[in-house]
Legacy VTK file of the C-alpha trace (Angstrom):
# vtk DataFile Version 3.0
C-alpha trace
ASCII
DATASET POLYDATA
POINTS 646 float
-73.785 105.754 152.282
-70.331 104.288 152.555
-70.500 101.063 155.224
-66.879 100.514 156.361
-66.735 96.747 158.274
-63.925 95.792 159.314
-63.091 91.610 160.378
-60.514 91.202 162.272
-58.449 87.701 163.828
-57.202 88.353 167.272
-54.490 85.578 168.058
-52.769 85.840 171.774
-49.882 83.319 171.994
-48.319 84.833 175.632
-45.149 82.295 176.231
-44.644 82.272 180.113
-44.594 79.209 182.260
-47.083 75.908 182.456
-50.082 75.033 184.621
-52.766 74.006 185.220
-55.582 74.847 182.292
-58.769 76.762 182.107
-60.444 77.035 178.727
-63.461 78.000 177.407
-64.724 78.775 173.352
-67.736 80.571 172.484
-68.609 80.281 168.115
-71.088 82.649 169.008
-72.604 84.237 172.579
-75.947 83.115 172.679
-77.171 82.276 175.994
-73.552 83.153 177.371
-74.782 86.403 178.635
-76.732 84.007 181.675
-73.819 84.044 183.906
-71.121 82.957 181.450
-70.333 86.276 180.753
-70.793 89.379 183.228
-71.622 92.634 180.692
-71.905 96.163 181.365
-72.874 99.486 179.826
-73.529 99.157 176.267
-72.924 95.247 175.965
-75.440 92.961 174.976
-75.825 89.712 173.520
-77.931 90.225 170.312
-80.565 86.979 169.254
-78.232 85.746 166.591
-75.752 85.582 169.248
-73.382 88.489 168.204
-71.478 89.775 171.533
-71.971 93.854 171.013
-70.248 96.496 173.035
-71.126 99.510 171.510
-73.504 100.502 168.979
-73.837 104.366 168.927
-71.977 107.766 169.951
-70.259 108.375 173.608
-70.774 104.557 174.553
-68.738 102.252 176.329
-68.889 98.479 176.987
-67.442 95.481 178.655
-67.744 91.720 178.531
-65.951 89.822 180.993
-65.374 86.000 181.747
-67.720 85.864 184.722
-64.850 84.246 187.053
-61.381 85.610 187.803
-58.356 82.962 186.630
-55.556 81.938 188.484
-53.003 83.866 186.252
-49.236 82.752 188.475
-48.162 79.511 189.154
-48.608 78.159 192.485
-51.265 79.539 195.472
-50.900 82.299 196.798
-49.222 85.261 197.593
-48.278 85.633 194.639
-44.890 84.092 194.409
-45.446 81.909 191.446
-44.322 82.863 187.763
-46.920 83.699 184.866
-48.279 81.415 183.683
-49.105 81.443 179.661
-52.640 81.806 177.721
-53.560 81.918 174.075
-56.401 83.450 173.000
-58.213 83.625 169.552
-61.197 86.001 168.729
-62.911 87.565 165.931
-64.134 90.834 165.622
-66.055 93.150 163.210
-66.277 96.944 163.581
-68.686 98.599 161.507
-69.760 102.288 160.580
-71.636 104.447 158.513
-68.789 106.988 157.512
-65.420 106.189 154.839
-63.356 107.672 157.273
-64.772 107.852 160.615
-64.802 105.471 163.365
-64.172 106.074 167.116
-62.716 104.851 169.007
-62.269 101.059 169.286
-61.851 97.742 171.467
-59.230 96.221 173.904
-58.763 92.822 174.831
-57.740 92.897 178.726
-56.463 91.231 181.470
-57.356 93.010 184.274
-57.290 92.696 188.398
-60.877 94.276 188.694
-63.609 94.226 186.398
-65.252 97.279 187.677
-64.691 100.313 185.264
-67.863 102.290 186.382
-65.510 105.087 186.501
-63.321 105.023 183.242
-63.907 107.371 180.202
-65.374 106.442 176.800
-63.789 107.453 173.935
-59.707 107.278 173.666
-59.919 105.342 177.196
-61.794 102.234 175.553
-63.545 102.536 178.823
-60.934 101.003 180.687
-59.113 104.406 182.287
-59.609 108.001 182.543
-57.759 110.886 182.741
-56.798 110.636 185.941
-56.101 106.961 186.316
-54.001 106.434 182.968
-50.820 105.773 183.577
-51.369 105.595 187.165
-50.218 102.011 188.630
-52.130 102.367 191.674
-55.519 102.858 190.200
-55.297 98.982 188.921
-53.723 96.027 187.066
-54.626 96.003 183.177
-53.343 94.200 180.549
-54.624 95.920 177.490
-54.392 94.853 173.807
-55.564 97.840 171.822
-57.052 98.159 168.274
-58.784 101.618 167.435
-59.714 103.547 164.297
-58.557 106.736 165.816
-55.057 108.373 166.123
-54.445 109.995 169.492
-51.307 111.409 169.867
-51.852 111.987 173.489
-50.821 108.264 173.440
-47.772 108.023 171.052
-50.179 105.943 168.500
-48.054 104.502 165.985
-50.749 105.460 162.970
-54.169 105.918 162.326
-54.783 102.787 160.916
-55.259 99.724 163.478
-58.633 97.368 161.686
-58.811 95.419 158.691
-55.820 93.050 159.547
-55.230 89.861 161.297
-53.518 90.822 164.687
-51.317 88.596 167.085
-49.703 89.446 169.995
-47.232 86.891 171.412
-45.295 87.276 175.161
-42.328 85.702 176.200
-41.504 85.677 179.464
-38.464 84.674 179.573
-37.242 86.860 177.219
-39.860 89.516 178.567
-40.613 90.716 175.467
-44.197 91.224 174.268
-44.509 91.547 170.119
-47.718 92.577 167.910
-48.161 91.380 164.856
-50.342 92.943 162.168
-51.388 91.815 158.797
-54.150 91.603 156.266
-57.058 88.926 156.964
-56.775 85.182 155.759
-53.113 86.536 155.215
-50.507 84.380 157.183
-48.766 86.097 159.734
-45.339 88.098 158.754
-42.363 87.085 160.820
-41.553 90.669 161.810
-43.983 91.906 165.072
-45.002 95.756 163.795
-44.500 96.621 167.317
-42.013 95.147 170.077
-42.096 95.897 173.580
-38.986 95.343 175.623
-38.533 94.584 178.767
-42.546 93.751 178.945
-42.355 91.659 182.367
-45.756 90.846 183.062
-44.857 89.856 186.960
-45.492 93.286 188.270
-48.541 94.100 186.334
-50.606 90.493 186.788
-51.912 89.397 190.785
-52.890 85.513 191.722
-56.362 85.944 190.300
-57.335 88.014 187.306
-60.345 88.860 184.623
-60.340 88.574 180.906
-62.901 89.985 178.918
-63.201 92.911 176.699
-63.974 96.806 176.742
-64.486 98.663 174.377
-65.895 102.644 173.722
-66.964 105.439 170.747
-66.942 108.999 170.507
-68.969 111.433 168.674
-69.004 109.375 165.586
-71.536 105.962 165.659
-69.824 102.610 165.839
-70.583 99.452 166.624
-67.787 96.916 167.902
-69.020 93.161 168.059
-66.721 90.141 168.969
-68.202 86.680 167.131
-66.297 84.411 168.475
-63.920 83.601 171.535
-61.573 81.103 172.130
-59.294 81.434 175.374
-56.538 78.637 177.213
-54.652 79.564 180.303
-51.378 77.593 180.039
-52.693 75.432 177.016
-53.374 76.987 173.495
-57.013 77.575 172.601
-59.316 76.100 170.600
-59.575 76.758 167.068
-62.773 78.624 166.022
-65.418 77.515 163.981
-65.871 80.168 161.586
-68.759 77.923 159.696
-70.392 78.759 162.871
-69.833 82.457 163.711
-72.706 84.606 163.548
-73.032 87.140 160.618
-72.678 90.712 160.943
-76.075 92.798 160.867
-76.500 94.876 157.856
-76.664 98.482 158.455
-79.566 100.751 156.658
-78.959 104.378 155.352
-79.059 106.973 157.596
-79.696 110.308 157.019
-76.365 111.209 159.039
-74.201 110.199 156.353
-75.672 112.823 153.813
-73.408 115.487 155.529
-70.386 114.029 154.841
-70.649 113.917 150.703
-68.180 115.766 148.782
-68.769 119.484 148.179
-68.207 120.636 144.413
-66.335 123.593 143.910
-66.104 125.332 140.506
-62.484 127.934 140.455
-62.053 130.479 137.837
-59.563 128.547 134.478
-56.653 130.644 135.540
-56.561 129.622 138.973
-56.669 125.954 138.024
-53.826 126.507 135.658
-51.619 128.199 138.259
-52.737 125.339 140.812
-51.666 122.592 138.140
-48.404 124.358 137.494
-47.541 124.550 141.087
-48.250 121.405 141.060
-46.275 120.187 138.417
-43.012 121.995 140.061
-43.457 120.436 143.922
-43.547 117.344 141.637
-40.446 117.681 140.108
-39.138 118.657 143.303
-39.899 115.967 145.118
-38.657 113.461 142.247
-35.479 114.920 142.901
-35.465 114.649 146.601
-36.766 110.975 146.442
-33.731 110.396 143.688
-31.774 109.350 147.070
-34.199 106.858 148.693
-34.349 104.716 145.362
-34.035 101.457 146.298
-33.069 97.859 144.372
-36.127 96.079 144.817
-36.810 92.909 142.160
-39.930 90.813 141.320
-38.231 87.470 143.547
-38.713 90.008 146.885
-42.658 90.438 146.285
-42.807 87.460 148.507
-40.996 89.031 151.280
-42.435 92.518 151.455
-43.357 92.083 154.973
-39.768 91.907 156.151
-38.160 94.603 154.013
-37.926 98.529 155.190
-37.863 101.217 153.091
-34.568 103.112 152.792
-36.130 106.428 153.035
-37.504 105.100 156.631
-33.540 103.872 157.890
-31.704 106.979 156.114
-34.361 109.145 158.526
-33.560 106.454 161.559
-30.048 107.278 161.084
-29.856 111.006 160.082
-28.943 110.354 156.704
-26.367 107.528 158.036
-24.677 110.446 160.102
-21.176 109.880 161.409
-22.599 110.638 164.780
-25.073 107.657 164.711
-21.929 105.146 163.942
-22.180 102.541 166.820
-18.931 100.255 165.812
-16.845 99.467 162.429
-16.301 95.506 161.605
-15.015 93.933 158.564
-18.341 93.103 157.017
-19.260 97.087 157.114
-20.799 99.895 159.717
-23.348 99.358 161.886
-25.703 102.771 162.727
-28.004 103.179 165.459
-31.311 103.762 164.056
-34.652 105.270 165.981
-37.856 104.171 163.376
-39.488 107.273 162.412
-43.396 106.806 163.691
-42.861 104.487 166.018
-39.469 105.547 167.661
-37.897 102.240 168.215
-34.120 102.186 168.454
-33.270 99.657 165.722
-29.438 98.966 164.856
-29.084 98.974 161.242
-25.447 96.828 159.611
-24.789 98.212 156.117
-22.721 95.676 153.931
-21.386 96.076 150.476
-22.282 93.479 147.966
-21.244 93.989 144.373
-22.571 91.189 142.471
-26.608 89.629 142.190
-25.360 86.348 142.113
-27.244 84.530 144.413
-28.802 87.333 146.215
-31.949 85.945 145.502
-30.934 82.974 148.238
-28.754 85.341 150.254
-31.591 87.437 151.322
-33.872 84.400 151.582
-31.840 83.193 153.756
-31.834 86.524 156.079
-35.836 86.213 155.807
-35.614 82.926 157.165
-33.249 84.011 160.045
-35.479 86.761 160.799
-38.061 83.976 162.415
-35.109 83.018 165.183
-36.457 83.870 168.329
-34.034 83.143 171.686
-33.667 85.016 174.428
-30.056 85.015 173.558
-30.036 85.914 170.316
-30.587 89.786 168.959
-33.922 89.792 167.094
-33.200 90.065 162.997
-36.285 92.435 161.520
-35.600 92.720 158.419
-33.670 94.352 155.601
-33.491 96.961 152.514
-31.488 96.814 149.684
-30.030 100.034 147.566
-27.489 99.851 144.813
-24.485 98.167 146.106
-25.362 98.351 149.364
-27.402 95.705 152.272
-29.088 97.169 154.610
-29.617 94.738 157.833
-32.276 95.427 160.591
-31.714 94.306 164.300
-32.818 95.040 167.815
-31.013 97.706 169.160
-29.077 96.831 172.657
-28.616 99.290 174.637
-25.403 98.023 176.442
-23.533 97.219 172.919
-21.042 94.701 172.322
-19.234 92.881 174.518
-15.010 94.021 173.499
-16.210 97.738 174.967
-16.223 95.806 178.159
-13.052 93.857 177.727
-10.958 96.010 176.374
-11.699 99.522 178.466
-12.533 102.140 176.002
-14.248 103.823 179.373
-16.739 100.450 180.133
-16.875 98.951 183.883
-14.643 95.396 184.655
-16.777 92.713 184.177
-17.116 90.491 186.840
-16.308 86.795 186.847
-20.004 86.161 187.624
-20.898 88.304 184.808
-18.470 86.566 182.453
-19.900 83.131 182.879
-23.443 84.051 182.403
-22.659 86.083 179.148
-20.936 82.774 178.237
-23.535 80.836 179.413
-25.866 82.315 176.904
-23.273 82.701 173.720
-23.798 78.655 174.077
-27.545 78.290 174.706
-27.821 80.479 171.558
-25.449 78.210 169.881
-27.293 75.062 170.533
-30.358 76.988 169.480
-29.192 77.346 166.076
-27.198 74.389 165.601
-29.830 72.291 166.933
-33.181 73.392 168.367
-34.308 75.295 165.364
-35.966 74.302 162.305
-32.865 74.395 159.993
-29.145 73.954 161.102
-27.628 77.470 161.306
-24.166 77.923 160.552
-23.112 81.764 162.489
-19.656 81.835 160.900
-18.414 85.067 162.888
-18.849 84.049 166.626
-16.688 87.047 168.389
-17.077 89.499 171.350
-17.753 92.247 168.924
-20.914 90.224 167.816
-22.154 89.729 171.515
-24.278 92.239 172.551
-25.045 93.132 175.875
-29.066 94.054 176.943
-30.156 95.820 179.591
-29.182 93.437 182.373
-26.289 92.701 180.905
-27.004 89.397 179.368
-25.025 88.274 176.145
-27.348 88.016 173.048
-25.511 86.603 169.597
-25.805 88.918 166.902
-24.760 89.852 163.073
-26.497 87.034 160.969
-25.203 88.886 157.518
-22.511 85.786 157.132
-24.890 82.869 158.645
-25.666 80.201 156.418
-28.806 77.763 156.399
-28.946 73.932 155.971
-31.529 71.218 156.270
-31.143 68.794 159.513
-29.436 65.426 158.163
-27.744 67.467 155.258
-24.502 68.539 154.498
-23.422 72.181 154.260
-22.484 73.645 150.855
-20.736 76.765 151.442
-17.031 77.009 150.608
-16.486 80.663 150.589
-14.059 81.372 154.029
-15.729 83.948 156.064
-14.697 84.867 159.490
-12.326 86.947 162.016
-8.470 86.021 162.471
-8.154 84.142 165.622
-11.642 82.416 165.662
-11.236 80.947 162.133
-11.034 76.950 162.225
-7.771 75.531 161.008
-9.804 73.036 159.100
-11.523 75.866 157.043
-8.364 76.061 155.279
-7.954 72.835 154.277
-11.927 72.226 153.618
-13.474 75.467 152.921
-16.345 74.401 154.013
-18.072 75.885 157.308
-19.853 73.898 159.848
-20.895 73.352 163.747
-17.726 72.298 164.426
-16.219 75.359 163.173
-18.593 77.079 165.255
-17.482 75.314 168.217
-14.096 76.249 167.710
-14.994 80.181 167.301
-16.890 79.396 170.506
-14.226 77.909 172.219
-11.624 81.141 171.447
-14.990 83.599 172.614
-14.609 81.824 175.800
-10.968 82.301 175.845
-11.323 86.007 174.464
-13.887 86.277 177.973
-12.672 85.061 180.198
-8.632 85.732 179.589
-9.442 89.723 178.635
-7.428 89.378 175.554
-7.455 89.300 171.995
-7.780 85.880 170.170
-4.198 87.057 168.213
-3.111 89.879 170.032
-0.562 92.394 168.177
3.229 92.158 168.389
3.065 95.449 170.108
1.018 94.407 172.801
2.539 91.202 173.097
6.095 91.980 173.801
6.874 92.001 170.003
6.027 88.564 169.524
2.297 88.011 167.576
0.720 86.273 170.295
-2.171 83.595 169.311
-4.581 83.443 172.645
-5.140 79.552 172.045
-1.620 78.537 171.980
-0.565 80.743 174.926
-3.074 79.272 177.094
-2.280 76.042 176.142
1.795 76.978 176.896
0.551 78.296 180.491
-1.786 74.658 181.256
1.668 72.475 179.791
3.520 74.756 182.352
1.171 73.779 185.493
-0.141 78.167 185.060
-3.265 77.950 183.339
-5.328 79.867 185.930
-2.860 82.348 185.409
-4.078 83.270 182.391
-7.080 84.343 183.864
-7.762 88.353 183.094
-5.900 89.698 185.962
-7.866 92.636 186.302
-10.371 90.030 188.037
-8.149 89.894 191.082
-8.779 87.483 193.317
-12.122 87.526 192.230
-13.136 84.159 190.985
-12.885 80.596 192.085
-9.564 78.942 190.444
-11.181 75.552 190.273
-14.357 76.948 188.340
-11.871 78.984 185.955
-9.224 76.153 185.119
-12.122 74.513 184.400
-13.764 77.184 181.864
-10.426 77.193 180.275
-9.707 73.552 179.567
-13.045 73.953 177.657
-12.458 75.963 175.686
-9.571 74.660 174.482
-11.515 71.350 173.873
-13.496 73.267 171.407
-10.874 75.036 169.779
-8.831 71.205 168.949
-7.388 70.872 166.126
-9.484 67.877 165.150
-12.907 68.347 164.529
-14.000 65.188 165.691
-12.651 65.798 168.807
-14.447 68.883 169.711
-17.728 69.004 171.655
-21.096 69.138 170.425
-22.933 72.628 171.681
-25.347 70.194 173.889
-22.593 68.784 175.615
-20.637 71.807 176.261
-24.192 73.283 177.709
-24.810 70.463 179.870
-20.910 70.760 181.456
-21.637 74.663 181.741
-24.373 73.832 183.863
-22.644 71.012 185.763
-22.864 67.960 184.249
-20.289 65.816 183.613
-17.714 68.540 184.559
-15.795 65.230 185.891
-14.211 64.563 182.480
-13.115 68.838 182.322
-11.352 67.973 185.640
-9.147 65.112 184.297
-8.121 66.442 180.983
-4.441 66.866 180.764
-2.842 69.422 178.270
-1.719 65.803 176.295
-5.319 65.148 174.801
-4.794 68.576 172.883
-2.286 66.791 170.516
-3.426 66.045 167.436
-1.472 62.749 167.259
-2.904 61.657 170.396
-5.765 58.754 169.951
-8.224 61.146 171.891
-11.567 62.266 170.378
-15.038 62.777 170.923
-18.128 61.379 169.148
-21.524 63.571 168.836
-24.525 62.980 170.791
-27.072 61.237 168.663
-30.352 63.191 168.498
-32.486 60.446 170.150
-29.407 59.680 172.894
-28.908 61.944 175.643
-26.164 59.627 177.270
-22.524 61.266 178.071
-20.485 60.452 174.275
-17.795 58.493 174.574
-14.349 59.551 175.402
-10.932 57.927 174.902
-7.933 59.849 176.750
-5.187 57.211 177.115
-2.843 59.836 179.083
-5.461 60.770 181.705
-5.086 60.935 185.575
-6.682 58.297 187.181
-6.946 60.415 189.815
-10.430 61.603 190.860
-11.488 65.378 191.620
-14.298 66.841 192.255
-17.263 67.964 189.504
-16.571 71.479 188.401
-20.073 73.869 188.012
-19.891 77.304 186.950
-22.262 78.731 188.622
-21.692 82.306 187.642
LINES 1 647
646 0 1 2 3 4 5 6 7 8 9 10 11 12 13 14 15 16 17 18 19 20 21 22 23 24 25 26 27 28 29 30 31 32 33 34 35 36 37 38 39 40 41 42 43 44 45 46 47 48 49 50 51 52 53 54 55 56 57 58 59 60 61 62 63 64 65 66 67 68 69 70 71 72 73 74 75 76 77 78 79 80 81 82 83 84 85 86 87 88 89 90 91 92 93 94 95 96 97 98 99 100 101 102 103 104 105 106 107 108 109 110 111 112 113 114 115 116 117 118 119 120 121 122 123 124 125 126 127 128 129 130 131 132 133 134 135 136 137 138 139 140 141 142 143 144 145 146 147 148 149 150 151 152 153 154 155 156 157 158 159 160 161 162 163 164 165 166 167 168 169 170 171 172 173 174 175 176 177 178 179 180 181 182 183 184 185 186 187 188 189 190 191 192 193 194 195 196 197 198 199 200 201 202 203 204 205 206 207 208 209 210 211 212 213 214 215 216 217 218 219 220 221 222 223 224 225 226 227 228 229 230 231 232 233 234 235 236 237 238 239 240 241 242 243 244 245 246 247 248 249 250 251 252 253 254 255 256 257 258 259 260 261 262 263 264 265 266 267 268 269 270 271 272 273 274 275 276 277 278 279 280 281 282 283 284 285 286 287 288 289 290 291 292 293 294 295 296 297 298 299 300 301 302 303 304 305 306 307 308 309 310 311 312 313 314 315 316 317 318 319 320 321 322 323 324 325 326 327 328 329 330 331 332 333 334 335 336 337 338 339 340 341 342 343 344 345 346 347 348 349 350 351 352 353 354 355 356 357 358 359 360 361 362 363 364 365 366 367 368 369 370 371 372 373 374 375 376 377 378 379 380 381 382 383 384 385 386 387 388 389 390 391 392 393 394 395 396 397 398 399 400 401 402 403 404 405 406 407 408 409 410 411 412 413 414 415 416 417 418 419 420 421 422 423 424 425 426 427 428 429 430 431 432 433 434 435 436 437 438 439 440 441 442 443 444 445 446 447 448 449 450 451 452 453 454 455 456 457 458 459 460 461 462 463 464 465 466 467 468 469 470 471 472 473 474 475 476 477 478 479 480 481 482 483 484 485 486 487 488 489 490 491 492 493 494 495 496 497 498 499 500 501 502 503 504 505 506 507 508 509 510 511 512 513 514 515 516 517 518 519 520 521 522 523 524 525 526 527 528 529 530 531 532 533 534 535 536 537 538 539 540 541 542 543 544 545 546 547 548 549 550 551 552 553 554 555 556 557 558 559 560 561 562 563 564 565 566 567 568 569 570 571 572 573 574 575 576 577 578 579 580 581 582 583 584 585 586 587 588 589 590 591 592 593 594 595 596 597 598 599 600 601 602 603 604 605 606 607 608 609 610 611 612 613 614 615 616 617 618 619 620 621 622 623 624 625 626 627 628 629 630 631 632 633 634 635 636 637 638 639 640 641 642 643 644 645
């Protein structure tokens, strides 16, 4: 008899807001079934203290915390956000049979805890098949881990168990992610599954359960949970695995007997005509796979877990079919992709590289970039390499990229409300990399075309193929000029050598690019005949006493002048020619959101000259006071403080 058990690590890290905390950590159940814990059906708590739910055929079982949690912020009513919980548990599923095992468990958050009428089996005895689906027949939150594929319910695979899992929520970004790996591996950067928009709001009231449910089918399993850790709005307490009760053993049964191998003894010439047939579907398929073979060398063992196969993206894109082309930039094509298995739209950048010099650090690098997580930034997954060619793996957004909407090509006017809050987010993301993350992040090709637009139309930075890495307190290394006409630094000529500041400055002609409808150079055609730069014809229009003029004037009359003028003047403080006079990303988020817009309101079109003693220092990290400013040729004249409030 084969005995299949299966350990599992159950980590819950759900991001939403804070409050107040409930925790609780069981390294073993004994004595928690007195109250602690309300069971039903199947569950028990066995003397060493193992928490079973099932432990035979047709079975189902739950274990809830006895009392509901106060799962939203504030009382009542339910008007307050989600608030966040971690939990951490260990599980063990064991059975009799090499490949059988039905049907599973499910960590839940639920409204009720009274499944009396739910179905074992593919339910997990939390639904049946009436009620799933149904939103009236209750509020669940279900993690689910079975042994069985069920394509009534779009599995992914058949193979859920013998990996650590965590599932992480952010509700800000409303995106829940599930994360899968081996045990006592650590945990990959790329979720296996992300769901998006996941906005736990409508599915969670005031007071909820947690607990567990779980169910079998024909074939005999037990499921047992060891230990439990849970933290509403705090993260839970690690478990003590020195203390975790063992496993039982399992004894031979004699119901294992019928599933042994059957010998079967064909006639010599029927083998030989089997092996031959053989032999040619081999050859076959050696020349079918001849176009999936991939570059793959011993430095990318290490990250396996964030690489796709090229078979998987070629099928994603329909063999990289013109009709799957969802834009053309310098760096290469970018494809929509939908993941065969799973069916998530991915959007998959191909870019040429010709040399292995310093790929090994290149694609490093794009591991590394794959752990960003903003709500403003599109997710990196991963990437595949193939002969000359890079293969980069994104989130797919379903709006696409922000010049559809400012140039026509068929795409509604974006309003002026719509334009601040996309710009709004191009700089949170910005600070986010330059300065919130673990490493300074260099983007290097901050344009409209690399803003993409999600579902509710906010603006998400994308295409990290040209980003560069650097330690906090370090300098950056890269000289190698990368970038788009019109957003390129002038003092990336001179240096070579990108930084924030350059960023700043692509940032600065984004915001001009938004919120002027034009091009950052637009073409001689367009312009009258004369190649007009963006940043020196807005500048022209403030020296004239016209700079809201250069608003897009397909806006109408629809924005305030004040709040405009304002966007514009900084954006051309970003885009000075002198580095050191050009805002930090934390400042120029702090004026977006109305502070100090003051010092916008007094600039005069003088403190753009380079020979003029004006500048800007950086915030220190550990000083959040306003920098200080010198502008000689200011107004003295006060106004009042400018705040976009699109």
């Amino acid at each position: 008899m084969h005995v299949a058990t299966l350990l599992l690590l159950l980590l819950l890290d759900l991001a939403v807001a804070n409050g107040a905390v409930d925790e609780f950590a069981y390294n073993g159940f004994a004595g928690a079934g007195d109250g602690e814990l309300v069971l039903d059906g199947a569950a028990s708590v066995t003397p060493d203290g193992l928490l079973r739910l099932t432990g035979g055929s047709g079975e189902k079982g739950h274990a809830f915390y006895a009392r509901p949690l106060g799962f939203r912020n504030g009382s009542g009513g339910g008007g307050g956000g989600v608030r966040s919980f971690t939990s951490t548990f260990v599980f063990g599923i064991m059975s009799s049979f090499t490949v059988l095992a039905g049907h599973g468990i499910a960590f839940a958050v639920s409204s009720t805890r009274d499944f009396s009428g739910a179905a074992a089996a593919e339910y997990l005895g939390l639904f049946n098949r009436a009620t799933n689906g149904d939103p009236a027949s209750g509020r669940v939150l279900a993690v689910e881990l079975d042994t069985m594929y069920t394509p009534e319910f779009r599995d992914i695979d058949d193979n859920h168990v013998g990996v650590d899992v965590w599932v992480e929520y952010d509700a800000g970004d409303a995106r829940l992610d599930v994360t899968l790996h081996q045990l006592t591996k650590p945990k990959p950067a790329r979720p296996l599954l992300s769901v998006k928009p996941a906005n736990l709001s409508a599915a969670f009231s005031d007071q909820m359960y947690v607990g567990f449910s779980s169910s079998t089918g024909s074939d005999d399993t037990s499921h047992y949970v060891l230990g439990w850790s849970f933290s509403l709005s705090g993260i839970a307490q690690d478990l003590d695995y020195a203390k975790l009760p063992s496993l039982p053993p399992v004894t031979a049964t004699a119901a294992s007997t019928k599933h042994m191998p059957v010998k079967i003894w064909l006639p010599v010439s029927l083998s030989v005509t089997v092996v031959a047939a053989i032999v040619m579907f081999l050859l076959f398929r050696r020349q079918r796979r001849a176009i999936y073979v991939e570059l793959v060398e011993d430095w990318e063992v290490e990250f396996g877990p964030h690489r796709f196969a090229y078979k998987d993206l070629h099928k994603a894109t329909k063999g990289f079919h013109d009709d799957m082309v969802l834009g053309v930039g310098g760096f290469g094509k970018v494809y929509k992709g939908v993941m065969p298995g799973s069916g998530i739209d991915v959007a998959i950048k191909k870019i040429c590289h010709d040399s292995k010099q310093g790929m090994s650090e290149f694609i490093a690098e794009i591991v590394s970039l794959s752990r960003l997580r903003h709500r403003n930034i599109v997710q990196l997954l991963g990437y595949c390499r193939r002969k000359g060619e890079l293969l980069l793996v994104y989130d797919y957004m379903i709006n696409g990229s922000l010049d559809k909407y400012l140039y026509g090509e068929g795409k509604p006017i974006l309003n002026w409300a719509q334009r601040i809050n996309i710009i709004k987010g191009a700089a949170s993301s910005l600070l986010y990399l330059h300065e919130e993350w673990e490493q300074v992040v260099i983007h290097r090709d901050i344009k409209a075309s690399n803003v993409l637009l999600d579902s509710n139309m906010n603006g998400r930075l994308g295409d990290f193929g040209v980003a560069r890495l650097y330690d906090h307190g370090a300098e950056p290394s890269t000289t190698t000029i990368v970038g788009t006409m019109g957003y390129l630094d002038p003092e990336l000529t001179r240096t070579g050598q990108a930084t924030t500041s350059s960023d700043v400055f692509a940032f600065g002609a984004f915001v001009l690019e938004v919120v002027c409808g034009r091009r950052p150079v637009q073409p001689r055609a367009a312009a009258g005949g004369e190649r007009l730069v963006l940043v020196d014809w807005v500048l022209r229009s403030w020296w004239s006493g016209e700079i809201a003029g250069a608003v897009d004037a397909r806006l109408g009359g629809g924005f305030a002048a004040g709040e405009a003028e304002a966007m514009l003047k900084l954006a051309l403080l970003c885009t000075h020619r002198l580095p050191a006079a050009r805002p930090g990303m934390r400042r120029v988020v702090q004026w977006l959101d109305g502070g100090g817009g003051d010092v916008l309101d007094q600039l005069s079109p003088g403190h753009m000259d380079v020979a003029a003693p004006a500048f800007l220092c950086h915030d220190d990290d550990d000083d959040d006071d306003f920098v200080a400013m010198s502008f000689p040729s200011a107004s003295t004249a006060t106004s009042p403080t400018t705040r976009f409030t699109g």
